[in-house]
ROSE-4610 file (N, C-alpha, C; in Angstrom, 1 decimal, always signed):
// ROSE-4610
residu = [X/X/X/X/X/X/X/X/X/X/X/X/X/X/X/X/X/X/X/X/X/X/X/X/X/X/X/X/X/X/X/X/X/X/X/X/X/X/X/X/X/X/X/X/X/X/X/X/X/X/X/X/X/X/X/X/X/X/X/X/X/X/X/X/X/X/X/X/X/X/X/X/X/X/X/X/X/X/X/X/X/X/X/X/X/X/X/X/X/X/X/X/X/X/X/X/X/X/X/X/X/X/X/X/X/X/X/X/X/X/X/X/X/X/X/X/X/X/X/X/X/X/X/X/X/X/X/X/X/X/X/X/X/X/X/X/X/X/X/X/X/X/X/X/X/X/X/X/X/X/X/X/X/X/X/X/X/X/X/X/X/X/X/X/X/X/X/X/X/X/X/X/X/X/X/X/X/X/X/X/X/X/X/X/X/X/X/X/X/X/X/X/X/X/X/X/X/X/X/X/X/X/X/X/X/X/X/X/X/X/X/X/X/X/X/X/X/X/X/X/X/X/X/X/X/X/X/X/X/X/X/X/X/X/X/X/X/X/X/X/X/X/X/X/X/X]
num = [1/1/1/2/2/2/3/3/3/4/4/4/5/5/5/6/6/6/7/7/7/8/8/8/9/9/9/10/10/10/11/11/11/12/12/12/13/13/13/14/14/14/15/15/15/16/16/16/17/17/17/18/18/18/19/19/19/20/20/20/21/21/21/22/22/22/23/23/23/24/24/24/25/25/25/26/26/26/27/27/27/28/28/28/29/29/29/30/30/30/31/31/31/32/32/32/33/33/33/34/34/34/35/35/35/36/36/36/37/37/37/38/38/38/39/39/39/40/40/40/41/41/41/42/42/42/43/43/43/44/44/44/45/45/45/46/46/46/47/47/47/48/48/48/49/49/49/50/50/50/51/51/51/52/52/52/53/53/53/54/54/54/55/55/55/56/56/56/57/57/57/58/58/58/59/59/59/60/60/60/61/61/61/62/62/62/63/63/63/64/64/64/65/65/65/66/66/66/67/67/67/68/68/68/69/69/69/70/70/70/71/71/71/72/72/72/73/73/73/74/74/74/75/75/75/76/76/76/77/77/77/78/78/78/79/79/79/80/80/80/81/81/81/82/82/82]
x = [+10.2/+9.6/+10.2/+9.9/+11.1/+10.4/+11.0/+10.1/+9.4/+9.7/+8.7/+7.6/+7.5/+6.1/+5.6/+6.1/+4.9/+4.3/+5.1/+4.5/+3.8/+3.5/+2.7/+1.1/+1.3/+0.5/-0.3/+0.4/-0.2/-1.0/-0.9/-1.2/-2.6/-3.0/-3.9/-4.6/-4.1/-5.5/-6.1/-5.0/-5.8/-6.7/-6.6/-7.1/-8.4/-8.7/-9.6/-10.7/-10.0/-11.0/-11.6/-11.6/-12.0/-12.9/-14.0/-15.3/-15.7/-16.5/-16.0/-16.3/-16.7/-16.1/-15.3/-14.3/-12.8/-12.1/-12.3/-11.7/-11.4/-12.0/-11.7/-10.5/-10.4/-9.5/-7.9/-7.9/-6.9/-6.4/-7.2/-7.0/-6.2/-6.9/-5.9/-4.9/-4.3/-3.2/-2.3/-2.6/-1.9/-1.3/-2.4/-2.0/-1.3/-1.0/+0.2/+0.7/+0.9/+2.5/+3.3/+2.1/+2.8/+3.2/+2.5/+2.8/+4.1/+4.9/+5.8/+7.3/+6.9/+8.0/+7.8/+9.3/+9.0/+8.8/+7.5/+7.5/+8.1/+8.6/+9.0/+7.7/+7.3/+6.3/+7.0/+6.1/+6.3/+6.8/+7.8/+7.8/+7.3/+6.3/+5.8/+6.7/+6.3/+7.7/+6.5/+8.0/+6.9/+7.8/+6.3/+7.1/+7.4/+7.1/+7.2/+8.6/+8.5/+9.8/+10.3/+9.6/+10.2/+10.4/+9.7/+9.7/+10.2/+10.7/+11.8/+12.7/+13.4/+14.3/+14.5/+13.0/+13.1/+12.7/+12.5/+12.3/+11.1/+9.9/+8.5/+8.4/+9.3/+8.9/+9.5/+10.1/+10.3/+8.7/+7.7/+6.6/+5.9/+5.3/+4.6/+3.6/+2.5/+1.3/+1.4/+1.6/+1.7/+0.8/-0.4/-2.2/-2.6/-2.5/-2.7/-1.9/-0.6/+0.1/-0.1/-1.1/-1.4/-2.5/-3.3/-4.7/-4.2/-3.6/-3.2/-3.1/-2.0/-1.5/-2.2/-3.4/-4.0/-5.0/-5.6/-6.5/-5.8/-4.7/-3.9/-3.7/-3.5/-3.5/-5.2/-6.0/-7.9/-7.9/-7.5/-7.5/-6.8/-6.0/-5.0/-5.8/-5.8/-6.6/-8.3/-8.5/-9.9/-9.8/-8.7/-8.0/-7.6/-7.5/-6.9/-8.0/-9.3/-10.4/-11.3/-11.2/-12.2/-11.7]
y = [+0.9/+1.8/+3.2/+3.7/+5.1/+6.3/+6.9/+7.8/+9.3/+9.2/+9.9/+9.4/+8.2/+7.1/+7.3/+7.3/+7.3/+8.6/+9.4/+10.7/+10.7/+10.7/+10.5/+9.5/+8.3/+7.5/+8.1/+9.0/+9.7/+11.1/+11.3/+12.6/+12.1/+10.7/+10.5/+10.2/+9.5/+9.0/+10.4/+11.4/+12.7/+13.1/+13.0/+13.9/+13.0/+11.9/+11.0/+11.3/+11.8/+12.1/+13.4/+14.3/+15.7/+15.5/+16.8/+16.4/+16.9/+16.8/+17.2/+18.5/+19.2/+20.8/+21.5/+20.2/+20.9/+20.5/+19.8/+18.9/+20.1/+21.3/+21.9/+22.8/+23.3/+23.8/+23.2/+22.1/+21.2/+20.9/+21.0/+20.5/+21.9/+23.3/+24.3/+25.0/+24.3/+24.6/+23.9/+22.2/+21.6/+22.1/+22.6/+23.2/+24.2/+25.0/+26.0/+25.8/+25.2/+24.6/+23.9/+23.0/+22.6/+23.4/+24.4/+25.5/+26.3/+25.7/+26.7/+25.6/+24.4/+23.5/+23.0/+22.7/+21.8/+20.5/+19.5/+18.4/+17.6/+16.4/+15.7/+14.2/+14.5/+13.8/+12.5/+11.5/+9.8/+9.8/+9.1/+8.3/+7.0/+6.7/+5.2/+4.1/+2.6/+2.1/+1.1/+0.1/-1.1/-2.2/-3.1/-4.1/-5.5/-5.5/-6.5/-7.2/-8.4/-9.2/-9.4/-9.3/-8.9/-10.0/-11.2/-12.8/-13.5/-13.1/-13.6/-14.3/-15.8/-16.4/-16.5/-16.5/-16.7/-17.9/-18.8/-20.6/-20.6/-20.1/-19.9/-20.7/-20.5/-21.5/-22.6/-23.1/-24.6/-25.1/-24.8/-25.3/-25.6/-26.5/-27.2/-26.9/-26.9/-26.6/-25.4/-24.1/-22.9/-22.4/-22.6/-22.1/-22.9/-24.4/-25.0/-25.1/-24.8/-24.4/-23.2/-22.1/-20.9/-21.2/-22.0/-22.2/-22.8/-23.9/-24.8/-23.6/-22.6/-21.6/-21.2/-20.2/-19.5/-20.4/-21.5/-22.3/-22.4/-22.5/-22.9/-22.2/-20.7/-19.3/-19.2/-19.7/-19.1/-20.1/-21.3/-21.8/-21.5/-21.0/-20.2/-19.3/-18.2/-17.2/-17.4/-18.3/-18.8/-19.5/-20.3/-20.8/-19.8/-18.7/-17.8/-16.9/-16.8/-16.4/-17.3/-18.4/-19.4/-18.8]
z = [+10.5/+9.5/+9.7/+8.3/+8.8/+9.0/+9.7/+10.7/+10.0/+8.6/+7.8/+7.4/+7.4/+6.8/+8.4/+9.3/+10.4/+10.7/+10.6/+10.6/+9.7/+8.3/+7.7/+7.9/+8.3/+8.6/+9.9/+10.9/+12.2/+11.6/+10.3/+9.8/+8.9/+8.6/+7.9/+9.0/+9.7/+10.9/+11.7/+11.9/+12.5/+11.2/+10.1/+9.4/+9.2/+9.2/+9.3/+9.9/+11.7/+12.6/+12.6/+11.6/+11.2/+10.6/+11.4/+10.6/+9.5/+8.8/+7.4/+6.7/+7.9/+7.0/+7.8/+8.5/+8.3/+7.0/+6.3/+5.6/+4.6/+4.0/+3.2/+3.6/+4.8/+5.6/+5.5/+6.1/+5.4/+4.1/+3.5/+2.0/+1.7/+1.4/+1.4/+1.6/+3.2/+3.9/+3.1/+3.0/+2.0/+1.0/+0.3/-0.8/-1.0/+0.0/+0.3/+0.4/+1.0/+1.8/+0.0/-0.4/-1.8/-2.6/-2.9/-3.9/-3.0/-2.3/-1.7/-2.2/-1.9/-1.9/-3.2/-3.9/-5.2/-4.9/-5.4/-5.1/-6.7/-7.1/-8.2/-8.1/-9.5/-9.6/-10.0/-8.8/-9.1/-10.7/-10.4/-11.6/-11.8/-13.3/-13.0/-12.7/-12.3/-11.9/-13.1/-13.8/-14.8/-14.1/-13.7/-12.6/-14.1/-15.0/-15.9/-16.0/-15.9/-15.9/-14.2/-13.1/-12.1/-11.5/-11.6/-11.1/-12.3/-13.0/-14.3/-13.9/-13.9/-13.4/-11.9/-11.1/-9.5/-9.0/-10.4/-10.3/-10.2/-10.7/-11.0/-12.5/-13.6/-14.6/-14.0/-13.3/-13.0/-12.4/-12.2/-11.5/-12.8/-12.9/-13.9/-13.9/-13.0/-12.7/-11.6/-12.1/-11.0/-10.8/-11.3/-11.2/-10.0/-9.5/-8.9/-7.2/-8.1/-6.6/-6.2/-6.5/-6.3/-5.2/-6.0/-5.3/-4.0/-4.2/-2.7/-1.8/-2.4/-1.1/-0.3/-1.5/-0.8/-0.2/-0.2/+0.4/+2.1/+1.6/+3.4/+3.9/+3.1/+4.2/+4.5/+4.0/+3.9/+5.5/+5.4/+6.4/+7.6/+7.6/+8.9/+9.6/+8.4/+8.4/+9.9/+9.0/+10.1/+10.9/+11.2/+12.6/+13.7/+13.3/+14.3/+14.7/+13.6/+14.4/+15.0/+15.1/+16.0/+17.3]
């Protein structure tokens, strides 16, 4: 993982553990610091067409092979917590 998403992910869990009237404290700083740097707003992403030609219309009944799956992961799933 790249070492900006961890810093980040290490910067929610501290901020998690703040009780909550630091929370407004934080929130402000942020917001300095933002108003100092240009941020570029997301752009939406449109995921439509994305499993288009990935051999999904070759499945006949793909509702059913969906269910199988997830039944066999529901069952893994509970195999590893017994």
């Amino acid at each position: 993982m790249c070492n900006t998403a961890l810093k980040k992910i290490e910067l929610i869990h501290k901020i998690a553990k703040l009780p909550a009237q630091n929370l407004d404290e934080v929130d402000e700083f942020v917001q300095k610091i933002l108003s100092q740097v240009q941020v570029e707003n997301a752009t939406p992403t449109n995921l439509k067409g994305i499993w288009k030609n990935k051999g999904f219309e070759k499945i006949i009944d793909l509702e059913s092979v969906v269910k199988s799956i997830r039944k066999e992961i529901e069952n893994s799933i509970l195999e590893k917590n017994l």
